[in-house]
ZAKE-489252 format. One line per 3 residues: number of its first residue (from 1); their letters; for each residue x, y, z of N, C-alpha, C, O. Coordinates in nm, 3 decimals, decimal comma. Layout:
N
NUM = A = X/Y/Z/X/Y/Z/X/Y/Z/X/Y/Z  ...;
//
This chain:
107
1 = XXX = 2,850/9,208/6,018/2,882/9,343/5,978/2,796/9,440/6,057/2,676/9,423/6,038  2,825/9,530/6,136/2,758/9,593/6,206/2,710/9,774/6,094/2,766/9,853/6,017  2,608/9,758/6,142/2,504/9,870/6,047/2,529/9,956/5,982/2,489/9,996/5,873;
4 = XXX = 2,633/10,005/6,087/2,702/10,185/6,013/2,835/10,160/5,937/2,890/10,254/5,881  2,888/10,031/5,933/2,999/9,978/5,856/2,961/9,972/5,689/2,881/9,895/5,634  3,062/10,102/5,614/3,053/10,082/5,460/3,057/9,920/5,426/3,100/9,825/5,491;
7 = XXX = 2,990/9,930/5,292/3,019/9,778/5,257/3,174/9,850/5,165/3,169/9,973/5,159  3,273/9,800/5,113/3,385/9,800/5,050/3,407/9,750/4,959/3,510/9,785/4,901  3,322/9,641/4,901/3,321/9,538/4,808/3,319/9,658/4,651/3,310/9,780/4,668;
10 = XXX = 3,325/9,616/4,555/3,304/9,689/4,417/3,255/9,547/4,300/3,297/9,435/4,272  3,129/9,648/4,254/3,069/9,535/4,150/3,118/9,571/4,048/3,182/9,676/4,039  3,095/9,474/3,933/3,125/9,497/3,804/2,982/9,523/3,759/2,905/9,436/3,719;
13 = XXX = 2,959/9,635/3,768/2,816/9,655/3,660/2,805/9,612/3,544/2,699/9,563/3,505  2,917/9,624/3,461/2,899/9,615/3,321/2,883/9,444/3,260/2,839/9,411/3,150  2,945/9,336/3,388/2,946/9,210/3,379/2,802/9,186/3,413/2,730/9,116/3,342;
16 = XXX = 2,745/9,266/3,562/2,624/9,212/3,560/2,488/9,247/3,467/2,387/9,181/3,443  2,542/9,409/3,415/2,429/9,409/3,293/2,423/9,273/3,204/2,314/9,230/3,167  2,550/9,205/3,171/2,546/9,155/3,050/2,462/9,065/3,072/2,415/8,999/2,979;
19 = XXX = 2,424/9,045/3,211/2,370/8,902/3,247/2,206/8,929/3,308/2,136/8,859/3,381  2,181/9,065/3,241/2,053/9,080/3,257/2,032/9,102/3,398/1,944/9,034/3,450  2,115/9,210/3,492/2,091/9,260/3,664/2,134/9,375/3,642/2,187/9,399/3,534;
22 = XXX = 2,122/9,471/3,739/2,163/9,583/3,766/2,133/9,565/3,929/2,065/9,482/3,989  2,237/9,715/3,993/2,249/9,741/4,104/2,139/9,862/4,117/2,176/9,944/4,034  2,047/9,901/4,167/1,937/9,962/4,178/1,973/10,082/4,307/1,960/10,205/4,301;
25 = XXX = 2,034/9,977/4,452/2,033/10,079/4,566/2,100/9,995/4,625/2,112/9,877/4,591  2,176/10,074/4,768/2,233/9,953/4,837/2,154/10,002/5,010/2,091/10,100/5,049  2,200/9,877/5,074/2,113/9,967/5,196/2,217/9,957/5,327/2,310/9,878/5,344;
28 = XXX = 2,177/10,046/5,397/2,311/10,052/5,559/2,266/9,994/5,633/2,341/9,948/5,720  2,073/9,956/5,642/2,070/9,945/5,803/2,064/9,751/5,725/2,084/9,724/5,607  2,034/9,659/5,825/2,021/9,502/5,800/1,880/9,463/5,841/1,834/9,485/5,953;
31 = XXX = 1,833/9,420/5,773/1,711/9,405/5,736/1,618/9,262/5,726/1,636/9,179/5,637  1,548/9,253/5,800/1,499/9,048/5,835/1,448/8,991/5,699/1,398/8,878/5,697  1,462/9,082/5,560/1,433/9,013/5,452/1,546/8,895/5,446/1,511/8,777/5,442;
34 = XXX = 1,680/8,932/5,446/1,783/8,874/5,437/1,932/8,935/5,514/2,035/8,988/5,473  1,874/8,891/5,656/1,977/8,935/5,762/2,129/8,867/5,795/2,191/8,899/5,896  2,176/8,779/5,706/2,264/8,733/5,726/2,373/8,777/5,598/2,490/8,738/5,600;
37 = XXX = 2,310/8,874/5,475/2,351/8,877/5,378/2,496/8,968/5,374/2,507/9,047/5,468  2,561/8,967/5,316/2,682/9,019/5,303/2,702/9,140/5,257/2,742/9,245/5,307  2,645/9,085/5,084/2,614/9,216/5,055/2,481/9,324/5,075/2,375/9,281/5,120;
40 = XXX = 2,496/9,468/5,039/2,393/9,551/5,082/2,345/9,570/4,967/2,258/9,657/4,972  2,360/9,531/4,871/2,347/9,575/4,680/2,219/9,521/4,696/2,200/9,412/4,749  2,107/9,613/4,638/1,982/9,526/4,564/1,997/9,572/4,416/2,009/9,685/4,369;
43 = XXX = 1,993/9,432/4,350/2,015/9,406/4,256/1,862/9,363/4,132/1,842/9,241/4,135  1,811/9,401/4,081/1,736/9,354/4,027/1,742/9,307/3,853/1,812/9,370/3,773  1,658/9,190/3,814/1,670/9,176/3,665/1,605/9,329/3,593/1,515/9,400/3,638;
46 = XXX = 1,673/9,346/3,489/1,665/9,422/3,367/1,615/9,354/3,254/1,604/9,231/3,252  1,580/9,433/3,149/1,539/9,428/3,056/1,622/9,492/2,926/1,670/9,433/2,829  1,620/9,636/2,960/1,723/9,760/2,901/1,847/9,721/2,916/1,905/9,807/2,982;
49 = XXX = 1,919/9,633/2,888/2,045/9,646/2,955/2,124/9,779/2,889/2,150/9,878/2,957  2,145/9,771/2,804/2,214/9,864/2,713/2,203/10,013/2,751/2,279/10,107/2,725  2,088/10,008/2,820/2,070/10,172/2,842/2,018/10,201/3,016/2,006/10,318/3,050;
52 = XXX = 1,999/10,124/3,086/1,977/10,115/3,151/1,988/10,234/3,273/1,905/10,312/3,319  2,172/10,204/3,310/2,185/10,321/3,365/2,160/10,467/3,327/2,116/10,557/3,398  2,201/10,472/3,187/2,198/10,589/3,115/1,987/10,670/3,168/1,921/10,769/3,199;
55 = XXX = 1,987/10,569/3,149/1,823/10,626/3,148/1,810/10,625/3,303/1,742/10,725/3,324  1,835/10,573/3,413/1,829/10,574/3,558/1,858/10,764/3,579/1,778/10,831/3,645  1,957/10,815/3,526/2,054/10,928/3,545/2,007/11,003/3,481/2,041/11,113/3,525;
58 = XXX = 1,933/11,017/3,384/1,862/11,113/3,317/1,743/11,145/3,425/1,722/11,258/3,470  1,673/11,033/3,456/1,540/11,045/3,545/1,603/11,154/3,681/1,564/11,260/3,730  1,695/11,080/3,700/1,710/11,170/3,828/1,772/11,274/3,839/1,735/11,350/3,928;
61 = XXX = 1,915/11,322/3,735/1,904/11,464/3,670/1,870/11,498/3,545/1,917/11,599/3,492  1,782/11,417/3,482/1,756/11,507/3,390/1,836/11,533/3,286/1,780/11,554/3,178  1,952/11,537/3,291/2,114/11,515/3,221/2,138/11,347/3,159/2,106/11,241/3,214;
64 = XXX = 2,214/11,371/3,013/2,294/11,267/2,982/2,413/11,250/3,033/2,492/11,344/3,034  2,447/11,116/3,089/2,568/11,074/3,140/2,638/11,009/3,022/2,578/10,928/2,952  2,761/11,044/2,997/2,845/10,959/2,934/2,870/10,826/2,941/2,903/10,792/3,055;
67 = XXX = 2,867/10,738/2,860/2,845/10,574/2,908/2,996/10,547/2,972/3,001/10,466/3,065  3,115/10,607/2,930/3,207/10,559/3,004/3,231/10,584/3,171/3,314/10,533/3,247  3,127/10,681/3,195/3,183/10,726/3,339/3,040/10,725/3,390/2,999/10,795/3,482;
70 = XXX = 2,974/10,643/3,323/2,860/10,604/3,419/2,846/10,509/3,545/2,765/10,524/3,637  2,931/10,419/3,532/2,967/10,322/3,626/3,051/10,351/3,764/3,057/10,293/3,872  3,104/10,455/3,714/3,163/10,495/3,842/3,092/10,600/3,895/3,059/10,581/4,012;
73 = XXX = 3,065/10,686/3,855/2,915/10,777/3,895/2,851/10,722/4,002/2,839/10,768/4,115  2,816/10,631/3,962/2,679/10,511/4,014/2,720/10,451/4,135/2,659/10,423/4,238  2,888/10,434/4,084/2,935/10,313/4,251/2,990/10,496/4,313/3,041/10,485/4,425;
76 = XXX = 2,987/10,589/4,281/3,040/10,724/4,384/2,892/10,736/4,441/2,903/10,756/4,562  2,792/10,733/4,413/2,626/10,773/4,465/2,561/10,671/4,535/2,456/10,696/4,594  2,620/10,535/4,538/2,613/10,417/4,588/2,674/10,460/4,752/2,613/10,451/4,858;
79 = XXX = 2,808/10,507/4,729/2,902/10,512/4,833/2,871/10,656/4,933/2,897/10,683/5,051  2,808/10,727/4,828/2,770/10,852/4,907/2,617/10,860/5,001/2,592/10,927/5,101  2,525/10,761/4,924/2,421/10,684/4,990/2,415/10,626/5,149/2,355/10,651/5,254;
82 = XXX = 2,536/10,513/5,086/2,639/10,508/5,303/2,638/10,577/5,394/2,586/10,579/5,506  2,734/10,665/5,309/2,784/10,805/5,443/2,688/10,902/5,458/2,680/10,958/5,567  2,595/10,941/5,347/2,460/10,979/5,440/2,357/10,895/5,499/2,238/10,916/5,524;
85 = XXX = 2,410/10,827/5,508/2,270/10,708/5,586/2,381/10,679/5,753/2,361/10,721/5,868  2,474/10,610/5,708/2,576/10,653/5,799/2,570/10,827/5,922/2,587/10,862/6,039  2,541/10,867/5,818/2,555/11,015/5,952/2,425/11,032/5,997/2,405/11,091/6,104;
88 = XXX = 2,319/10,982/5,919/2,196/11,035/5,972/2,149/10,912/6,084/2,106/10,961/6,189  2,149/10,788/6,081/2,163/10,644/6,139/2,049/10,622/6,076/1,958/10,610/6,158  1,994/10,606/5,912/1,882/10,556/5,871/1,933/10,545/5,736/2,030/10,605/5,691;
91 = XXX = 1,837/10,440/5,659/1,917/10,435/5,548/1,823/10,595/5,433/1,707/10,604/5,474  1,849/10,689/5,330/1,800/10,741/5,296/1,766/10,688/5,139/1,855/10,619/5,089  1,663/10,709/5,068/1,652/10,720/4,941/1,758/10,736/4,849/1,841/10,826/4,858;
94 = XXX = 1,757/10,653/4,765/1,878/10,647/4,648/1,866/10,735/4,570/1,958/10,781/4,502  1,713/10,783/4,569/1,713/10,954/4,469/1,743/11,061/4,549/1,785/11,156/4,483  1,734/11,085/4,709/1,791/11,167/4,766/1,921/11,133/4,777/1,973/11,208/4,859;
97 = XXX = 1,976/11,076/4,745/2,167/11,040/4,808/2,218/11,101/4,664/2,323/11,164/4,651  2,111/11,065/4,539/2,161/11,098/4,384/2,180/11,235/4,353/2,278/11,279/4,292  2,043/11,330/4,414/2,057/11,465/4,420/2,161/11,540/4,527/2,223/11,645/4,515;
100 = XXX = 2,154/11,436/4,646/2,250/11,508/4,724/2,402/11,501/4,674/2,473/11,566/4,750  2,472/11,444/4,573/2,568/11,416/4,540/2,574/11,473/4,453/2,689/11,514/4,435  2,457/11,524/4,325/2,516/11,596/4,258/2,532/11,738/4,266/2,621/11,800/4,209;
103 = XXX = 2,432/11,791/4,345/2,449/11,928/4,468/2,559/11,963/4,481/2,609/12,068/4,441  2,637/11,825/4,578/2,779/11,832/4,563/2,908/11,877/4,528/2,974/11,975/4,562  2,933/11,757/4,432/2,990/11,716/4,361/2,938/11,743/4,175/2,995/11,688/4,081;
106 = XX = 2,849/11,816/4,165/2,796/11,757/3,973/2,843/11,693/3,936/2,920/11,614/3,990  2,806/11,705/3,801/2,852/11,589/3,734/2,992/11,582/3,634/3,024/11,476/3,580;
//
């Protein structure tokens, strides 16, 4: 997969909360931690599952997100993360891609 190529794939957040993960950030450029990997998702174990995102989205606006349209929120700021990392040729911060999207787009 070459660097500036979106990933396209779509997670099920709500399957992997159940299983104690979340999607945290994804990244554009490829990286010698795990350079052969497919996906760009870093994924880490949770604890919160239940609230998890909800509380991610508050931190970074400050605002309650609705639990039904949190998931897609998340994979739109995921995707908007890309295309500014994409235009700039670096990958940027997932709290700058979060504010830059809701600048945007709000909520």
């Amino acid at each position: 997969m070459e660097k500036n190529e979106a990933v396209n794939e779509q997670i099920n957040f709500e399957n992997l909360l159940k299983n104690g993960y979340a999607v945290i950030d994804t990244r554009f450029m490829q990286y010698e931690v795990c350079p052969n990997s497919a996906s760009k998702y870093v994924i880490i174990k949770v604890s919160n599952r239940d609230t998890f995102y909800q509380e991610m989205m508050k931190q970074y606006f400050g605002l309650e997100v609705k639990e039904k349209d949190i998931y897609t929120l998340w994979q739109n700021i995921l995707d908007h993360k890309l295309k500014m990392s994409s235009v700039l040729g670096r990958d940027v911060s997932i709290k700058v891609a979060a504010l830059d999207y809701f600048n945007i787009y709000g909520l």
